[in-house]
Structures are given as C-alpha cells and as structure tokens.
C-alpha positions as CSV (number, residue, x, y, z in Angstrom):
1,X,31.1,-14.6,28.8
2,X,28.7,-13.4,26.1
3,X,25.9,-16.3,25.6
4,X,23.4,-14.1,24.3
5,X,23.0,-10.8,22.0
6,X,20.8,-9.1,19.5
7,X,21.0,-7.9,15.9
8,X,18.0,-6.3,13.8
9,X,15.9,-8.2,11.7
10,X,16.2,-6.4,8.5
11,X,19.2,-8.1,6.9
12,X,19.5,-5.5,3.9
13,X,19.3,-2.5,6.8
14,X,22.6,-4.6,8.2
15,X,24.0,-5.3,4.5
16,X,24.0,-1.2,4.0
17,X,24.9,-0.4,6.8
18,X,28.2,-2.7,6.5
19,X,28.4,-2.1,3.0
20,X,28.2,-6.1,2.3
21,X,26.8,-8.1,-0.1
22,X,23.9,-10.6,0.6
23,X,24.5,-13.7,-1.2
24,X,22.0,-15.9,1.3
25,X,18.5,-15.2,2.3
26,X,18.0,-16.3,5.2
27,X,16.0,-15.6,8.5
28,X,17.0,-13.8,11.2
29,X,15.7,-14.3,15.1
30,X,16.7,-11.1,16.0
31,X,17.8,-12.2,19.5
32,X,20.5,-15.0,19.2
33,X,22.1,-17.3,22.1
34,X,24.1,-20.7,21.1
35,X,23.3,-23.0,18.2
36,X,21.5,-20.6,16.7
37,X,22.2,-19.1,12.8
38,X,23.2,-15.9,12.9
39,X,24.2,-13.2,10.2
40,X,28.2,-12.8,9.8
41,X,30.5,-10.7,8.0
42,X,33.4,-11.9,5.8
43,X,35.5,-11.8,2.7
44,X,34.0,-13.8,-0.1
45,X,35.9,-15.3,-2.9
46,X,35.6,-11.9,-5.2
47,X,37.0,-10.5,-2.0
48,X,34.2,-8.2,-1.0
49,X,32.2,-8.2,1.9
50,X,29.3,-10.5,2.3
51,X,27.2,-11.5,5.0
52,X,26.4,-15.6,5.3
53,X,24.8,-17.2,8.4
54,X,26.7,-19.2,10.6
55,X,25.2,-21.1,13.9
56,X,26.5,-19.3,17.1
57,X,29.0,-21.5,18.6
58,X,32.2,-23.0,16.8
59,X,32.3,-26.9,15.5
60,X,35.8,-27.6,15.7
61,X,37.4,-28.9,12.9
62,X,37.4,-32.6,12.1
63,X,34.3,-32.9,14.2
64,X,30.5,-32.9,13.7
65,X,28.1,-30.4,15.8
66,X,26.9,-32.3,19.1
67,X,24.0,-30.6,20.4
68,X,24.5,-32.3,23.9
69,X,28.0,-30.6,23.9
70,X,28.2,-27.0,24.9
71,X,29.0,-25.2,22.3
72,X,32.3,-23.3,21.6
73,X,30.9,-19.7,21.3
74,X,33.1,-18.1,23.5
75,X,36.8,-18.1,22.7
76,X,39.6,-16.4,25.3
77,X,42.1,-13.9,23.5
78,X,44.5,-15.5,25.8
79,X,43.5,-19.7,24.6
80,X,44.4,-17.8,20.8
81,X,47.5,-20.7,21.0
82,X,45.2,-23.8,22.3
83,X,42.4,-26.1,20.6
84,X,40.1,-25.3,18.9
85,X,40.9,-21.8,18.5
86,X,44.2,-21.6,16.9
87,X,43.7,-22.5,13.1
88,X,40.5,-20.6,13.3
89,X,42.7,-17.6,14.1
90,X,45.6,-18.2,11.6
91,X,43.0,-18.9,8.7
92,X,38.8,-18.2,9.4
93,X,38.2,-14.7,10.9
94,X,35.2,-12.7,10.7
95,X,33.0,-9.9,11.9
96,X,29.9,-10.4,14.1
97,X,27.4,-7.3,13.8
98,X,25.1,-6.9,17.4
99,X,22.6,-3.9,18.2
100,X,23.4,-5.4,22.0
101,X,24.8,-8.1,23.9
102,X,24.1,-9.3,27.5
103,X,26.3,-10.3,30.6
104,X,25.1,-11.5,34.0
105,X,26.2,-8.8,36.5
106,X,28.1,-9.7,40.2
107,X,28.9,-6.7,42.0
108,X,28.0,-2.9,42.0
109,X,24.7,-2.0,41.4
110,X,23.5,-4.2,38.7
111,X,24.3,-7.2,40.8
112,X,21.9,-9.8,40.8
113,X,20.8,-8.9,37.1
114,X,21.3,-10.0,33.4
115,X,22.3,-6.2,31.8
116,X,21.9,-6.0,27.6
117,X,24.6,-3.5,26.3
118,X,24.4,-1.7,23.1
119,X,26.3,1.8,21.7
120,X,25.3,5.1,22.6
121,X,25.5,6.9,19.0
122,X,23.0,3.7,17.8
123,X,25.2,2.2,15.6
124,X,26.1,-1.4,15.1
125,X,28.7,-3.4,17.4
126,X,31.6,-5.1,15.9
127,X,32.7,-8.3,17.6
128,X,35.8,-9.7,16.2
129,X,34.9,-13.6,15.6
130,X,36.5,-16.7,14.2
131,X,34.9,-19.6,12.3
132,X,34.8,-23.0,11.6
133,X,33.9,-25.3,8.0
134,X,32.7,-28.6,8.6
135,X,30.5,-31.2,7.1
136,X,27.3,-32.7,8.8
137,X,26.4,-36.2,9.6
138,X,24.6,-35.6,5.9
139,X,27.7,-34.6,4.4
140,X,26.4,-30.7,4.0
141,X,28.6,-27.8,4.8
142,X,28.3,-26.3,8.2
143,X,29.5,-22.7,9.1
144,X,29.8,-21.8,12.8
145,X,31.5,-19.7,14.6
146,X,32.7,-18.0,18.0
147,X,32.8,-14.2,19.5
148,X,36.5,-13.4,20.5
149,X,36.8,-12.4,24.1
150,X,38.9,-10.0,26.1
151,X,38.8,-8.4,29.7
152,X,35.7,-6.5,30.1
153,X,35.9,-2.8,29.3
154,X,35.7,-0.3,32.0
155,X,31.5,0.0,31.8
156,X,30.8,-3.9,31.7
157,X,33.3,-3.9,34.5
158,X,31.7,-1.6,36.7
159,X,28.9,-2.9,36.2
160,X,29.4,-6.3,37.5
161,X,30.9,-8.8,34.7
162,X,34.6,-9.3,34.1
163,X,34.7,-10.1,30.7
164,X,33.1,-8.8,27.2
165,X,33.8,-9.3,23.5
166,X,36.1,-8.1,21.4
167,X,34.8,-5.2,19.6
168,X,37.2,-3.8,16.5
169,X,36.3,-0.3,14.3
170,X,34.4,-0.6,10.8
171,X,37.8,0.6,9.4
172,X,39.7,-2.7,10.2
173,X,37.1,-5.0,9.4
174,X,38.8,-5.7,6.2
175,X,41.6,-6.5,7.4
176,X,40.9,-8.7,10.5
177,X,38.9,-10.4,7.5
178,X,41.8,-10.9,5.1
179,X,41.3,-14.3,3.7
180,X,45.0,-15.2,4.0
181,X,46.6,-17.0,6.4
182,X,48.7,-15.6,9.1
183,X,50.5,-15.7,12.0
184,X,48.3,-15.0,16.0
185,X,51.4,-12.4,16.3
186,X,50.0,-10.2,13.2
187,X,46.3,-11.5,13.8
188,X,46.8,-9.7,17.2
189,X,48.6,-6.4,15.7
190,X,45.8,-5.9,13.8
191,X,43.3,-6.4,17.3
192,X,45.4,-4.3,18.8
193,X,45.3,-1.2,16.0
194,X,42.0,-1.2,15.2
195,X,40.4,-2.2,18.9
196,X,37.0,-0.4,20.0
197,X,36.3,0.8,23.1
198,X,32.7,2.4,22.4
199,X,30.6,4.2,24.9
200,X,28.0,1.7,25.8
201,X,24.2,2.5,27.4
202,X,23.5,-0.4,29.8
203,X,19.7,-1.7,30.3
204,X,18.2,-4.1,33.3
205,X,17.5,-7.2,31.1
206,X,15.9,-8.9,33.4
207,X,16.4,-10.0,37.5
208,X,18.6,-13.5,37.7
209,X,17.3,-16.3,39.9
210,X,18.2,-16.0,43.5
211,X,20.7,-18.7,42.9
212,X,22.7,-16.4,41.2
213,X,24.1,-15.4,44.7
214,X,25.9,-19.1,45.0
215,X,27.6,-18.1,42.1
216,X,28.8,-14.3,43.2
217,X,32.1,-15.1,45.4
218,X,33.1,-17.3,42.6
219,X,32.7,-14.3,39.7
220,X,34.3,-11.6,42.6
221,X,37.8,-13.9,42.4
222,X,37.3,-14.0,39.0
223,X,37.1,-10.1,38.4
224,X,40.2,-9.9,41.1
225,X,42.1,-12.3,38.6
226,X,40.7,-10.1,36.0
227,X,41.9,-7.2,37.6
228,X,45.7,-8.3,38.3
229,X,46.1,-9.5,34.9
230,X,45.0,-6.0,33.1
231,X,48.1,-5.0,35.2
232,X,49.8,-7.3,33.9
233,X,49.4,-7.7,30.2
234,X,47.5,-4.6,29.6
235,X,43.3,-3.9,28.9
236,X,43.5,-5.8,25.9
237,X,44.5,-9.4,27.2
238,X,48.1,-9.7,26.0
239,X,51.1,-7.5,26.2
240,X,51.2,-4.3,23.8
C-alpha cells in the first residue's frame, strides 16, 4: 500500500497546472507519508476547483485523530461497502496530485528495495481520494483524507508490489469530485470511465532492511491472491 509519495513544493505551479483555485496558503513538505498535511483537489462551494490541505490519513467520522492509531490512508476499492470508507465514498471525494509515489518491492528485480514511481511524460499523478470532516479535541475543523487503492498496474506489478493507487485522467476529475451525493454503483462507473493507466519510470528509492526478507513469502501469497482476483473481477478491483 502507498505510505509515502511526493508532490512539488510550488503550490501555485500545482494550482495552474490543475487549473484550481488557492484559497489556503499553506506549506508544503514536498515529500509526504501519514499524518502529514498535504495539498488536495476538490469542488468548493462556488463549485470550482480549489486546492485545501488535508493530513494524509482519514479520521473517521465521529471520531477524533489518534496519533497512536495508525492512520486510515490507505482505503481498498473492494472495503468501498465497509467502515470507514463508505460515507466518504457516497458524499467526500477528491483528487490527490503526486510527482511520485513509493512501494516496497518483493519479487523480480527490484526485490529487496523501496522503488518511487512517477509518469513518464512529467506530468502530475491523479490519485482518486476520499475525505473526512471532523472536529479536534479544540473543537477546530480537521480535513483528512485517504488515497483509493486498486490492484497494482502491470509496472508496479512487475516490479515487486501487488497493489498501487487509483489514478483517474484530468478529464474526470470533476466529476469523481461532484459535490453531490451518490451511490458506490455510480461512484464506481465513473472509476471505471475515467481510470489511468499511465506509463510509469520506476527509480531505486533506497535498499530495505534485510528484514524485509521475513516479510517476502507473506507479500508472494499476497500478489498470488492478487493475481487470481484480477481474473476474477477484472484489473480494476470489481467486475466491469
């Protein structure tokens, strides 16, 4: 699952280049991993585009952000139906912009290291993304969210990690978006028509720790599972 990615620095370069507004100024880390603000496209009230931070990693609704918790940044296409995700889906989607993301690789020859990801033609990377509204122990409005997840396209695959996220086309942003609320059935047909398969350029993050070979047989049955479910239900996670 994705725990870690980058976006650039220059939040007006990101603001043109998704032809948003910027309403908030805020900083940006450039490289972001859980409970940490990021930038994030969505539909404002005027219903234009408008990037706004939120902290990486959802706070469910009803509940305050637990930093001894680990954090809901990662949700399963297929858990759309199950806590915390569903009213997220039916009611809060949004866009997260990345120049990269990374994944810990098991198998072929990237095994044994973290990989970073990013497009081939430069441009930004779309992850479909759902978020959450709550109030703070101080009674201040929290945004967080979480990346939407599917079975890993064909180059993650290969290179060692069974799952990345769900990356959508610039020209179904505004939909996925729409501030009304819907059914997961038409939240999906819009996954579905405007998914992204982009070429991706891979890049040797860094070596993992030489426990990461404890963990490899476990990820293998995992990309097997992986595997036999594609069959199943199709590249996307759920049927067409």
């Amino acid at each position: 699952m994705c725990n870690r990615y980058n976006i650039k620095t220059n939040l007006k370069a990101i603001a043109s280049e998704l032809a948003a507004q910027t309403a908030f100024d805020f900083d940006i880390t450039g490289e972001v991993f859980p409970l940490v603000d990021a930038p994030v496209l969505v539909i404002n009230r005027e219903g234009q585009r408008e990037l706004r931070p939120m902290t990486f990693g959802l706070t469910p609704a009803g509940k305050t952000r637990d930093k001894k918790m680990p954090p809901f940044n990662n949700a399963r296409i297929e858990s759309r139906d199950k806590w915390p995700w569903k009213t997220p889906l039916e009611r809060f989607r949004c866009v997260v912009p990345m120049e990269s993301f990374r994944e810990p690789c098991y198998w072929g020859e990237a095994a044994g290291k973290e990989v970073n990801f990013r497009r081939a033609d430069g441009k930004l990377l779309l992850a479909a993304a759902i978020f959450s509204v709550t109030k703070s122990d101080n009674d201040e409005t929290e945004f967080s969210m979480s990346l939407l997840m599917r079975p890993a396209l064909p180059t993650i695959m290969e290179h060692g990690h069974h799952r990345s996220p769900f990356f959508i086309g610039l020209d179904g942003v505004d939909e996925w978006m729409d501030r009304s609320p819907r059914p997961p059935h038409r939240s999906l047909d819009v996954l579905r028509q405007y998914a992204d398969e982009p070429i991706l350029e891979p890049s040797v993050a860094r070596e993992m720790v030489e426990s990461w070979t404890k963990r490899k047989s476990a990820n293998v049955k995992k990309r097997d599972e992986q595997l036999a479910d594609i069959e199943a239900t199709g590249p996307l996670g759920f049927d067409d």
